[in-house]
C-alpha positions as CSV (number, residue, x, y, z in Angstrom):
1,X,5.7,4.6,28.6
2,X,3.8,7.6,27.1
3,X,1.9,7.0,23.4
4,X,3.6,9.0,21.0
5,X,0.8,9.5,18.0
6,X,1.5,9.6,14.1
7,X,1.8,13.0,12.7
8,X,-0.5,11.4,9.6
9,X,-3.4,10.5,11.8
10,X,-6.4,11.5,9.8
11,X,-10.3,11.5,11.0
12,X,-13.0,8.6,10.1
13,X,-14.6,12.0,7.8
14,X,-11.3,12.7,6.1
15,X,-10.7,8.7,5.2
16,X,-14.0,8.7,3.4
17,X,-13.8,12.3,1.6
18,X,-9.9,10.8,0.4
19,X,-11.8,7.2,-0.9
20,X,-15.0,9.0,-2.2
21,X,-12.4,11.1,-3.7
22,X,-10.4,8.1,-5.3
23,X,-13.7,6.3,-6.7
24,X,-14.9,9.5,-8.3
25,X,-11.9,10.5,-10.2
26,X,-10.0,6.7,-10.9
27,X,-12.5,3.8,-9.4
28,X,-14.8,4.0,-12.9
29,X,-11.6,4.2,-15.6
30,X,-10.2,1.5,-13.4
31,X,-12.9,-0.7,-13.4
32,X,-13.3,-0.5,-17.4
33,X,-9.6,-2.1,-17.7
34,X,-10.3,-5.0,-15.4
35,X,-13.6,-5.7,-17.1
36,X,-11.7,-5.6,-20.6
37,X,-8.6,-7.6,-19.7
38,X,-10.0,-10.4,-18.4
39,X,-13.8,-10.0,-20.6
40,X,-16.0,-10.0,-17.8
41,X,-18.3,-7.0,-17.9
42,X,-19.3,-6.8,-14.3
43,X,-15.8,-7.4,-12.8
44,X,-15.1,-4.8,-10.7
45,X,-10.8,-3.4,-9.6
46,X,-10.1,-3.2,-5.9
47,X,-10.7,-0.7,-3.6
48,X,-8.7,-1.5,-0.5
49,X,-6.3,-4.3,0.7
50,X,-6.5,-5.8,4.3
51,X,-2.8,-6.8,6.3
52,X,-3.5,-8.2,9.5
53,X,-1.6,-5.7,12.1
54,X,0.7,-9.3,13.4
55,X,1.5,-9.5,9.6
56,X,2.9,-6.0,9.5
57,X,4.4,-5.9,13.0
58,X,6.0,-9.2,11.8
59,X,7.3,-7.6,8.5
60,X,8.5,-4.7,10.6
61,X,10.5,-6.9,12.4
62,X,11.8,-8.5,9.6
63,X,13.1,-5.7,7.7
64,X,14.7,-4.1,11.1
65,X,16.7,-7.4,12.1
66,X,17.5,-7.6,8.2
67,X,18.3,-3.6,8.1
68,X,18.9,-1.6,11.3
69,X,19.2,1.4,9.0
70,X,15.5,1.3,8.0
71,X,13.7,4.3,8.3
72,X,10.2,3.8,6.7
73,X,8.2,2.0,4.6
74,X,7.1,3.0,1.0
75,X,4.0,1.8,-0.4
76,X,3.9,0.9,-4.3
77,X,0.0,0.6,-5.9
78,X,0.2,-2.3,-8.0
79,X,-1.6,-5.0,-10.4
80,X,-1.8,-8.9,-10.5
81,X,-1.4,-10.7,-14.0
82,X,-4.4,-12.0,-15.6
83,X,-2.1,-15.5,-15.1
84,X,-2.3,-15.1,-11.0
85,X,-3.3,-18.1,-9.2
86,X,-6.3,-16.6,-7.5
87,X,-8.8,-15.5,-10.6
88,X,-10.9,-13.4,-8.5
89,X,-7.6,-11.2,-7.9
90,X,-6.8,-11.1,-11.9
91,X,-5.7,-7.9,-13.1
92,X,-7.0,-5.9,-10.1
93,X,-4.9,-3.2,-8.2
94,X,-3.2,-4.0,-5.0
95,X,-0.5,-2.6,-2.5
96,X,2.7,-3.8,-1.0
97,X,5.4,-2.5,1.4
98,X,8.8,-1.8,0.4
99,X,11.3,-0.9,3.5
100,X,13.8,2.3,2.9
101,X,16.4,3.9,4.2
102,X,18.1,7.0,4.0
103,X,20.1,7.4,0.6
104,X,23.7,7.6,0.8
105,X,24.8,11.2,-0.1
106,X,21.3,12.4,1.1
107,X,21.3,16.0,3.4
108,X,19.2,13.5,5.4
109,X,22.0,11.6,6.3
110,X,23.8,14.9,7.8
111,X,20.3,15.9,9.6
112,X,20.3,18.9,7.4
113,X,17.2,17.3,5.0
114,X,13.5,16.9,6.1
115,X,13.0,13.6,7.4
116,X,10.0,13.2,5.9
117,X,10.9,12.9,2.6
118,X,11.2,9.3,3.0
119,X,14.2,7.5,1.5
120,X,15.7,5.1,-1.0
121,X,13.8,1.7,-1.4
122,X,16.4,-1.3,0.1
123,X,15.8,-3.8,-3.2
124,X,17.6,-6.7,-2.0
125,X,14.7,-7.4,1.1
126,X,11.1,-9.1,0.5
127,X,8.8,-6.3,0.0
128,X,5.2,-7.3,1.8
129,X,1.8,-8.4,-0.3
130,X,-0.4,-10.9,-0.2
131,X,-3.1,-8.3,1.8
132,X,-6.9,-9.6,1.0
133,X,-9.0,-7.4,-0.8
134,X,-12.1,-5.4,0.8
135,X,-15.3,-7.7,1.0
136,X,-16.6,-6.9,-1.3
137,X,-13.6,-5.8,-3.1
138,X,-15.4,-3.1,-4.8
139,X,-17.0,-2.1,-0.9
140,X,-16.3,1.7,-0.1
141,X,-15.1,3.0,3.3
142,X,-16.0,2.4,6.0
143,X,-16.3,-1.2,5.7
């Protein structure tokens, strides 16, 4: 069986231009909402979130015996409630899968549309979150 490699593979350089990138233009705005909603001056917003490659080759699984017509995942950016069980996660950003598939109607569906272009989210599946933030959560890449 030959390797067939991503066509989004990206170098160890480019992955820290793209987060240095990220903490200089959002990281510090960020930051200054976490430390206001929950009054803690130091408290810093995540940087990354950690999924264990079982967890998403499990959740892959999932959503293809749930949905043979999946063709992707979509990742959503997202925030925990000040309420959420886990206080050190309280009102930081995280990540979490969504599985897609091709729209109905969609020139993808005919082979005429780029298949890139991802598709429509399937709402009636478990999306994936849970990942751990970065240790620290603030840490930079590489970690």
């Amino acid at each position: 069986m030959s390797l067939k490699l991503p066509t989004g593979l990206i170098s160890p350089e480019k992955a820290k231009e793209l987060n240095q990138q990220f903490i200089k233009t959002r990281s510090k705005e960020l930051d200054k909402i976490v430390e206001k909603l929950d009054s803690k001056p130091k408290k810093k917003d995540a940087l990354s979130s950690w999924f264990s490659l079982e967890e998403i080759k499990n959740y892959i699984a999932y959503v293809e015996s749930k949905a043979p017509d999946v063709n992707g995942l979509r990742i959503y950016f997202g925030a925990y409630a000040k309420k959420e069980h886990n206080i050190e996660k309280s009102n930081t950003s995280t990540v979490f899968f969504v599985p897609t598939r091709i729209a109905p109607g969609s020139s993808q569906k005919d082979g005429i549309g780029d298949p890139d272009e991802g598709g429509s989210d399937i709402d009636d599946l478990e999306g994936l979150n849970k990942g751990a933030m970065g240790n620290p959560p603030s840490g930079e890449y590489p970690q």
